[in-house]
C-alpha positions as CSV (number, residue, x, y, z in Angstrom):
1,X,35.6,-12.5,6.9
2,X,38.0,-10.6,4.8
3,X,39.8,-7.3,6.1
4,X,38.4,-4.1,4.6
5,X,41.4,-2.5,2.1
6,X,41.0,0.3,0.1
7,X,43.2,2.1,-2.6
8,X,43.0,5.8,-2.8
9,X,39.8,6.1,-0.7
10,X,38.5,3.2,-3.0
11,X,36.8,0.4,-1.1
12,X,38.0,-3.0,-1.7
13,X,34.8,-4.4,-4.4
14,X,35.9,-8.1,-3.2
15,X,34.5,-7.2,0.4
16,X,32.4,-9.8,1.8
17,X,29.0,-8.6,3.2
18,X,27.3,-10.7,5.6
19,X,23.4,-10.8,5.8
20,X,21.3,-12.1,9.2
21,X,18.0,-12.8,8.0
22,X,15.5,-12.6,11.0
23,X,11.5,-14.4,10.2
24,X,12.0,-17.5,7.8
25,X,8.3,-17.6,6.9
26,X,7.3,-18.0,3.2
27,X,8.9,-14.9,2.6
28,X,12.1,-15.4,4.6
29,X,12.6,-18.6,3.1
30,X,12.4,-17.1,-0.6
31,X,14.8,-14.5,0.1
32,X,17.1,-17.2,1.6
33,X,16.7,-19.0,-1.7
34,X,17.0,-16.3,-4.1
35,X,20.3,-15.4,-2.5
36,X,21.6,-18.4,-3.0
37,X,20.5,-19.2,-6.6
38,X,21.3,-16.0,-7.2
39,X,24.4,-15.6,-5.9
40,X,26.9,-15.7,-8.8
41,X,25.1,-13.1,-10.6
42,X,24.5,-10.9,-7.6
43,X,28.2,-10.8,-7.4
44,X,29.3,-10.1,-10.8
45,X,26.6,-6.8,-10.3
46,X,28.2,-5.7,-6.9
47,X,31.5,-7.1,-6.7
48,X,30.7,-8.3,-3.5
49,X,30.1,-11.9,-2.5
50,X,26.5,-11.5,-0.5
51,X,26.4,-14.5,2.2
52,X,24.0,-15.6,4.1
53,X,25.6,-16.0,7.9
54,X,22.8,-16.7,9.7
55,X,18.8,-16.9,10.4
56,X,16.8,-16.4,13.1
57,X,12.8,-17.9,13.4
58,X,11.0,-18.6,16.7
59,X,9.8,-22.4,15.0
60,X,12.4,-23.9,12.9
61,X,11.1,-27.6,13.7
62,X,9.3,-27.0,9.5
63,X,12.7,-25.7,8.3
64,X,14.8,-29.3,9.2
65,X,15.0,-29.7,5.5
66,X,16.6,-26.3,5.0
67,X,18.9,-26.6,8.0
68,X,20.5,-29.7,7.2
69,X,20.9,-29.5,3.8
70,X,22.8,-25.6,4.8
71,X,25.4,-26.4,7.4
72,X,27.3,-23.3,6.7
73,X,24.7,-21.3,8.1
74,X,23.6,-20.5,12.1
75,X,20.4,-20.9,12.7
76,X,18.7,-19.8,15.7
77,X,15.6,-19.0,18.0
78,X,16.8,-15.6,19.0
79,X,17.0,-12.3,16.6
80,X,19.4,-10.8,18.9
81,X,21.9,-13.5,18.1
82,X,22.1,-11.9,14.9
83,X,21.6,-8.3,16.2
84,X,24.4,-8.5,18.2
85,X,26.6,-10.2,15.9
86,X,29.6,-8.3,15.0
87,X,29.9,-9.9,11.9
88,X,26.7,-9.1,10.6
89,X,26.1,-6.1,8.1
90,X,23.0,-5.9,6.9
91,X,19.8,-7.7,8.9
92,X,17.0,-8.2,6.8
93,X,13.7,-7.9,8.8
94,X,10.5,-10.1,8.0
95,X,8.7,-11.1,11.2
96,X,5.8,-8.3,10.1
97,X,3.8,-6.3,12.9
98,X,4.8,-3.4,14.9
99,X,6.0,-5.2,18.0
100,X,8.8,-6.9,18.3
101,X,9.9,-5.9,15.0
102,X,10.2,-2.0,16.4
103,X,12.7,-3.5,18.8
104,X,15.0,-5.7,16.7
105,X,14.8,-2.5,13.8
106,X,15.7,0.0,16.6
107,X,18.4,-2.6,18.2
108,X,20.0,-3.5,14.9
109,X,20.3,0.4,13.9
110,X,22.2,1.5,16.9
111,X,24.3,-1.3,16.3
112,X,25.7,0.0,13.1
113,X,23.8,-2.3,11.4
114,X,21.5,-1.8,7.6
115,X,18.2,-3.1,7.8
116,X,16.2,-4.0,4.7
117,X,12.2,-4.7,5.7
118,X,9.4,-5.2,4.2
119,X,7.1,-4.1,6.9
120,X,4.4,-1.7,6.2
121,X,3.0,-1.5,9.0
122,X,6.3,-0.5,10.9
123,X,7.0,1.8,8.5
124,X,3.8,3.6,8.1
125,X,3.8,4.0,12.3
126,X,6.8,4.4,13.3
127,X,8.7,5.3,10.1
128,X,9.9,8.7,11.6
129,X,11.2,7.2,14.8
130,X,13.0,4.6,12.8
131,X,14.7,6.9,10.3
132,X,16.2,9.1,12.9
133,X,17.9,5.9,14.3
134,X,19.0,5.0,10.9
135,X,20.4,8.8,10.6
136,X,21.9,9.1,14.1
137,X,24.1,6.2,13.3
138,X,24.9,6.9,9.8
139,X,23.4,4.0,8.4
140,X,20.0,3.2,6.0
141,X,16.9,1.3,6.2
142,X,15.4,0.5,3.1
143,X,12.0,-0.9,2.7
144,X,10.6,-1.2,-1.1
145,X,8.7,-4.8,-0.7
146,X,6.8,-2.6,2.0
147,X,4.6,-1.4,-0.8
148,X,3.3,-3.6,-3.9
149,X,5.2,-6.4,-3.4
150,X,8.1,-6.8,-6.1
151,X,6.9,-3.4,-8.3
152,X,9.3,-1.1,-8.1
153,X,7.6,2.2,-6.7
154,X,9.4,3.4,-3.9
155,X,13.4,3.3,-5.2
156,X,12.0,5.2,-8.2
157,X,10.2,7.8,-6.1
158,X,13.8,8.7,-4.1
159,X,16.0,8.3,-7.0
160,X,14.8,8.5,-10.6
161,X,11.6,11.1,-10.3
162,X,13.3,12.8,-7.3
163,X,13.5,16.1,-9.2
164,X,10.1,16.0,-10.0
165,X,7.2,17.4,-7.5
166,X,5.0,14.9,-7.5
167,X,1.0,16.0,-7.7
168,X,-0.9,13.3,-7.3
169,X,-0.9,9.2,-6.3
170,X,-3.8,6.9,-7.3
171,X,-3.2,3.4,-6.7
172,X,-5.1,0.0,-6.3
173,X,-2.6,-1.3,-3.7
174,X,-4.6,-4.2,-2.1
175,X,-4.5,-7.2,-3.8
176,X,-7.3,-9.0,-1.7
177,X,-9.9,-6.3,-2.5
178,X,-9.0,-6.3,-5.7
179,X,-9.3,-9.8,-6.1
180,X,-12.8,-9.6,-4.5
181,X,-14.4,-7.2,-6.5
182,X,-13.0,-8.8,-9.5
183,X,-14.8,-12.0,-8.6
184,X,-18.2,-9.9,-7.5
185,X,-18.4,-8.9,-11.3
186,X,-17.1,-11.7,-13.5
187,X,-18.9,-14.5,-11.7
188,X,-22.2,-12.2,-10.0
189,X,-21.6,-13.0,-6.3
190,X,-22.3,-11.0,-3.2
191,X,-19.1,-9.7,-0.8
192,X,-19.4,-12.8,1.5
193,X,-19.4,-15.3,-1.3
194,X,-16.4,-13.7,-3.0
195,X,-14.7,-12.7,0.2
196,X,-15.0,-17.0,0.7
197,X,-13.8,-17.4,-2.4
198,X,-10.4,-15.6,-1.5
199,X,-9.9,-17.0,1.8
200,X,-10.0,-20.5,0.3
201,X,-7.1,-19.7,-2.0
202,X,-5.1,-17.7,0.9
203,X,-5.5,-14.7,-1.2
204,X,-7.7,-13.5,2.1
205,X,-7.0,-14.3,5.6
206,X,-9.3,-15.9,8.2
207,X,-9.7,-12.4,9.8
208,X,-9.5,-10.6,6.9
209,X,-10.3,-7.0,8.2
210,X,-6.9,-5.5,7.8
211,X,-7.5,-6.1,3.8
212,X,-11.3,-5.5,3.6
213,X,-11.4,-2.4,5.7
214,X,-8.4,-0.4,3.8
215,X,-6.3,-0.7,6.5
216,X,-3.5,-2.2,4.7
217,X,-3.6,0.1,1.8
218,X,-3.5,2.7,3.7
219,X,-0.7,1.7,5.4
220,X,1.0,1.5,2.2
221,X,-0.5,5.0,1.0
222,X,1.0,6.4,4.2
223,X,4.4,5.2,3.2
224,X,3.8,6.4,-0.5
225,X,2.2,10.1,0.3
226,X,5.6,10.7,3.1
227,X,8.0,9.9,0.2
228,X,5.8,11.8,-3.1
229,X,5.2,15.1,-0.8
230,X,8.3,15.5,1.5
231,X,6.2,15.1,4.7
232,X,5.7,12.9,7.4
233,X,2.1,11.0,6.7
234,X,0.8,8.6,9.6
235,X,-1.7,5.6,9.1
236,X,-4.5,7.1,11.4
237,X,-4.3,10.5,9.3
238,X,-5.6,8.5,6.2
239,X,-9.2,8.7,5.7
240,X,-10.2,5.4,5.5
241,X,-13.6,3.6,4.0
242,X,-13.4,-0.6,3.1
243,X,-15.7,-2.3,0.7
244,X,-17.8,-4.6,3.2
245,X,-20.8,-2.4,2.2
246,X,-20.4,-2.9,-1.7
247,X,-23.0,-5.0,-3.6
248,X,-23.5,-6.8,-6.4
249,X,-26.0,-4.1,-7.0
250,X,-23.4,-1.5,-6.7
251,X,-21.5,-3.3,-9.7
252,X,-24.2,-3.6,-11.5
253,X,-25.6,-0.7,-11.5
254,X,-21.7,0.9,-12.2
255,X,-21.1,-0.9,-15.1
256,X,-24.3,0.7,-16.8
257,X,-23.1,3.5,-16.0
258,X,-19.7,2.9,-17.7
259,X,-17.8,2.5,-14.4
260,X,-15.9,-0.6,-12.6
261,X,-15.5,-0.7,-8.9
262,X,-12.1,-0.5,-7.2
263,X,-10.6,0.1,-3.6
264,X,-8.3,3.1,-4.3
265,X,-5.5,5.0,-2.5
266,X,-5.5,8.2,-3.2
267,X,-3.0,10.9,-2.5
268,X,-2.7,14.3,-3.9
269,X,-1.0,17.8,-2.7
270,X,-2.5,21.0,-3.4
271,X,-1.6,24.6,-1.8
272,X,1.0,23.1,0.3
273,X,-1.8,20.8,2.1
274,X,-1.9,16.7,1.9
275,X,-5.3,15.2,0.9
276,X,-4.7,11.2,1.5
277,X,-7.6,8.5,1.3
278,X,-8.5,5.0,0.8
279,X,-11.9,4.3,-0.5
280,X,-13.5,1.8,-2.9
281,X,-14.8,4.5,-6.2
282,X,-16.0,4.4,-9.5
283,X,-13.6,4.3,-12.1
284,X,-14.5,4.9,-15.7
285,X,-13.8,1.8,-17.8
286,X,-12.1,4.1,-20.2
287,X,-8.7,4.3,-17.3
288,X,-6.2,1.5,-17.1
289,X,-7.0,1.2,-13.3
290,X,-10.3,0.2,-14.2
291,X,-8.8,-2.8,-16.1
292,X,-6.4,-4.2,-13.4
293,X,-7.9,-7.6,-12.4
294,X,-7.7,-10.2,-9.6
295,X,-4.5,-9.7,-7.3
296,X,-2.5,-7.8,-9.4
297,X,-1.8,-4.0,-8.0
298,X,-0.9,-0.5,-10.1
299,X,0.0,2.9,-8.7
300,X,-0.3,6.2,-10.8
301,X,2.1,8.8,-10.4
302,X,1.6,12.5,-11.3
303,X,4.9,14.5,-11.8
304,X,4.7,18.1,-12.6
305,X,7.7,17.2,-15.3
306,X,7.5,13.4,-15.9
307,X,3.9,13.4,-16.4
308,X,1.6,10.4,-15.6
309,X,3.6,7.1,-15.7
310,X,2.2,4.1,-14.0
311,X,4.3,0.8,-12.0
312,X,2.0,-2.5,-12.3
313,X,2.5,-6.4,-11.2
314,X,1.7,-8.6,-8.4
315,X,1.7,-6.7,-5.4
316,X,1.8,-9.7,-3.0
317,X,3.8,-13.4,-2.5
318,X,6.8,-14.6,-1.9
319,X,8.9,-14.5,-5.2
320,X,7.8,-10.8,-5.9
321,X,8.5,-9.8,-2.4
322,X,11.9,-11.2,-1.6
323,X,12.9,-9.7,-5.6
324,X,12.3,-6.5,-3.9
325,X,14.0,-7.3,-0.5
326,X,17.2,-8.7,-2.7
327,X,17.0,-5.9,-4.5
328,X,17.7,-3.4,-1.2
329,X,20.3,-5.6,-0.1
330,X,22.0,-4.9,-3.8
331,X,21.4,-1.0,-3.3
332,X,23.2,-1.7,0.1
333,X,25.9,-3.7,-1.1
334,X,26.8,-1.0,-4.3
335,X,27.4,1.5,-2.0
336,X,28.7,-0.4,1.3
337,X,31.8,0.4,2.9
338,X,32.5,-0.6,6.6
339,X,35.0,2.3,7.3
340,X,32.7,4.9,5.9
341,X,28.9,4.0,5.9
342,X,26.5,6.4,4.7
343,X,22.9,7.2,4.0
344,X,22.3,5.7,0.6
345,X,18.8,7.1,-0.1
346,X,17.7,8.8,3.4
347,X,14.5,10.2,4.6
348,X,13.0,12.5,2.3
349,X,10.5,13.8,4.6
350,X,12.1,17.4,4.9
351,X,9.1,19.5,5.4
352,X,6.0,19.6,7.8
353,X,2.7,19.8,5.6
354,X,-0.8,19.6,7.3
355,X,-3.0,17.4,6.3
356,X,-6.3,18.3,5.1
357,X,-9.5,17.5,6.7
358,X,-11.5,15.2,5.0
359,X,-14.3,17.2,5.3
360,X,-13.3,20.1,3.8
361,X,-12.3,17.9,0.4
362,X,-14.3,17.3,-2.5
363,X,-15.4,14.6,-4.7
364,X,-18.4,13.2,-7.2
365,X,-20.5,11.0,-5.5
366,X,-22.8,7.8,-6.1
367,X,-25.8,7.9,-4.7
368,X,-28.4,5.4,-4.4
369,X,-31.5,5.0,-2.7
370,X,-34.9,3.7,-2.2
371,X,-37.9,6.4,-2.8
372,X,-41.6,6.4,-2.6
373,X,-42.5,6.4,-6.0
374,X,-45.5,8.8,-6.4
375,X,-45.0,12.3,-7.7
376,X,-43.4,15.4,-5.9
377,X,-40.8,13.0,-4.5
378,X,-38.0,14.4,-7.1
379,X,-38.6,17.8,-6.3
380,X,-38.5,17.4,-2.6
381,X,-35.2,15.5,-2.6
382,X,-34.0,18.2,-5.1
383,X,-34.8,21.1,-2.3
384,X,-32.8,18.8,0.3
385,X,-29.6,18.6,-2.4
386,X,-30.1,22.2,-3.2
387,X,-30.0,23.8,-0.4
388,X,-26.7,21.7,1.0
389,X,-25.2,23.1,-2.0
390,X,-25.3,19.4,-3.7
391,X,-25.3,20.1,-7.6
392,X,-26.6,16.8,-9.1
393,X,-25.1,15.9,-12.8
394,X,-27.3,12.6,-13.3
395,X,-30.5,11.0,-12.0
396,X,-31.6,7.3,-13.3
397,X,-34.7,5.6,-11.9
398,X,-33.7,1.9,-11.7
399,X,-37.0,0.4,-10.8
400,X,-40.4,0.6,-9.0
401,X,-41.6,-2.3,-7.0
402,X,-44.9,-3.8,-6.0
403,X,-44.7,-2.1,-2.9
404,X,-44.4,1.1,-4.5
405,X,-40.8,1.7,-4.1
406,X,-38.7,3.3,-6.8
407,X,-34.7,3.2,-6.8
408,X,-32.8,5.7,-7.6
409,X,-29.2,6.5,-8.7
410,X,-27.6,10.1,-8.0
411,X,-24.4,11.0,-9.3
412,X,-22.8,14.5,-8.2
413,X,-21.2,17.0,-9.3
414,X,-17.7,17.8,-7.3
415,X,-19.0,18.4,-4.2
416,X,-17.7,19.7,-0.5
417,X,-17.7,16.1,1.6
418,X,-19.2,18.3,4.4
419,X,-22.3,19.0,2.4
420,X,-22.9,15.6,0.9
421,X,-23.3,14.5,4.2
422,X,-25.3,17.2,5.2
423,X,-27.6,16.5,2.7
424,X,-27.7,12.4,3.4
425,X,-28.7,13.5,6.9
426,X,-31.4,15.9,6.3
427,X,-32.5,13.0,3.8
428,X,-32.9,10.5,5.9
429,X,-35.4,12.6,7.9
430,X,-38.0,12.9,4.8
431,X,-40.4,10.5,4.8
432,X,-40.3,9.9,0.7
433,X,-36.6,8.4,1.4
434,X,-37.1,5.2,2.6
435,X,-33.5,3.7,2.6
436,X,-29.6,6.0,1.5
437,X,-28.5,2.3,0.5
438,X,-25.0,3.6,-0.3
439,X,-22.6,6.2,-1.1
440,X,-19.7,6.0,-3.2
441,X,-17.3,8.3,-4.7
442,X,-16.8,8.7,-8.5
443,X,-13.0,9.4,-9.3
444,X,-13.1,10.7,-13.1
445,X,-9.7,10.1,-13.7
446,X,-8.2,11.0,-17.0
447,X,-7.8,8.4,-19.7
């Protein structure tokens, strides 16, 4: 490794910078890859020959290929090998999960070292425990592949919109979901059948709850909403609602009424207060978001001097992924200096905001239920929304069965979450409601 030299305070730009890479899944091994290929043009971008010193993955009996054919690299069982390696600069994180990947972060901070991720979950946990490492030892963590994969969203949040204040998020940033409901409209199927569907071309895991529940966009919304407002946002403080109880029904029904279903992240800032959610929604066909398909992802920002501008691409896989985790190491390695490191982009969580209950927010709803059709029933169910304070902008009657059932579709005016469900309660208790089927929120975002 070459000695560090620098003329008039100006670091030498032929500095080697050596990179420990620590989980050589699909994503490890694509980052590996694309730093080799790569490696010419990285250089002639940095000034700075990026090398890959060593890797560490608890199975390497599927890498033989890779090993052999890469003698100049130390491969290894242990992480700490390259933790503890003095001649390591920046590790790159990709084992996933909180635990042991808290440990290695924390261990590789306090030795000095950078650390690029892409681990949401970490992040979206433990993010403020892990930044004040990063700070107390005067070195960064960077983490863009944390959130959609290889679209840019997060360097241009710290950098490039950084003067703006930023009003509002809306994203679809779960490509599994979105895949799903894509295939519940185009080809007619129920959840199960399209959930299948995904699973059999690994879009969906074989527990797939962390996708179908929200739990992983909200994750990602927690990162996005502590970066956007200033303020530290947790996972558990994101309201949270999956699509398991969506229908083919529910698409159906939403594209006569001009609307396509899609799991949203929402988060927005108003009177100093955070409002952040995840929640499938009706989305007029008129919006953009309406027309992202399959697994691709797209995030809305609001900037009170930007405007509305909009990131959109794959949000998931290997090559998009490790472009964003080479592209941290290159942030790193334009600005690295071993006599002198400093924060390159740094927390910008610089404020305390509250969060706002979820019950005390307010959106349009979708209603739909199954009545007793025979007459009076209207008016009843009006006196129930009515005095919950539950305006009502639309009412369509879908169809009356031989049992004499009718189904009907409510959509709301904005309403206080509190009272909605207020009013579904007291609903339930008539005896001319026979089934709430579902309740969905209508985001009428502009076109």
């Amino acid at each position: 490794m070459q000695t560090d030299k620098t003329t008039a305070g100006i670091p030498d730009k032929n500095l080697d910078i050596n990179i420990g890479i620590i989980g050589f899944g699909y994503i490890g091994t694509e980052v590996f890859r694309l730093l080799l290929a790569q490696r010419q043009y990285i250089m002639k971008k940095t000034g700075r020959k990026l090398i890959v010193k060593s890797v560490a993955e608890k199975d390497l009996s599927k890498k033989q290929d890779l090993i052999s054919s890469h003698k100049e690299v130390t491969f290894t069982s242990d992480p700490y090998d390259i933790i503890n390696d003095a001649g390591i600069d920046i590790v790159v994180e990709l084992i996933g999960g909180i635990n042991p990947a808290y440990e290695i972060i924390i261990s590789a901070l306090k030795n000095g070292k950078y650390v690029v991720t892409a681990n949401k979950d970490l992040i979206a946990n433990k993010g403020a425990d892990i930044f004040r490492e990063a700070e107390k030892n005067n070195v960064d963590i960077l983490f863009e592949a944390s959130v959609g994969g290889g679209i840019p969203i997060i360097g241009p949040l710290k950098s490039s919109l950084a003067s703006n204040n930023i009003l509002k998020i809306v994203g679809i940033l779960n490509g599994t979901t979105n895949f799903i409901l894509t295939k519940m409209k185009e080809n007619s199927l129920g959840f199960e059948d399209a959930l299948k569907i995904a699973q059999e071309l690994g879009y969906a895991e074989a527990n797939p709850a962390s996708d179908i529940e929200g739990k992983d966009a909200a994750n990602k919304l927690a990162i996005l909403a502590s970066i956007a407002f200033n303020s530290r946002v947790h996972f558990e403080e994101v309201y949270r609602e999956g699509i398991e109880k969506i229908s083919i029904s529910d698409i159906l029904y939403a594209d006569e009424l001009g609307y396509n279903i899609k799991l949203l992240a929402i988060g927005s800032e108003e009177n100093g207060k955070i409002n952040v959610r995840v929640h499938p929604a009706l989305v007029p066909k008129s919006h953009i978001l309406a027309s992202i398909k399959d697994t691709f992802n797209a995030v809305y920002f609001y900037g009170n001097y930007v405007g509305e501008i909009m990131s959109f691409g794959r949000g998931a896989g290997d090559k998009p992924t490790a472009s964003s985790v080479v592209g941290d190491i290159i942030s790193i390695a334009r600005n690295f200096d071993r006599n002198n490191k400093h924060v390159i982009f740094g927390c910008t969580c610089f404020t305390h905001k509250q969060i706002m209950p979820f019950l005390e927010t307010s959106d349009k709803f979708y209603i739909l239920m199954d009545v007793i059709d025979r007459s009076g029933v209207l008016a009843q169910i009006a006196a129930v929304f009515g005095k919950k304070e539950v305006s009502i902008q639309s009412m369509v009657q879908k169809q009356t069965d031989a049992s004499g059932t009718a189904r009907l579709i409510f959509i709301t005016h904005n309403t206080l979450n509190k009272s909605l469900y207020d009013a579904v309660a007291e609903l339930k208790k008539i005896n001319v409601v026979k089934k709430i089927i579902n309740i969905l929120r209508v985001e009428e975002l502009e076109s």
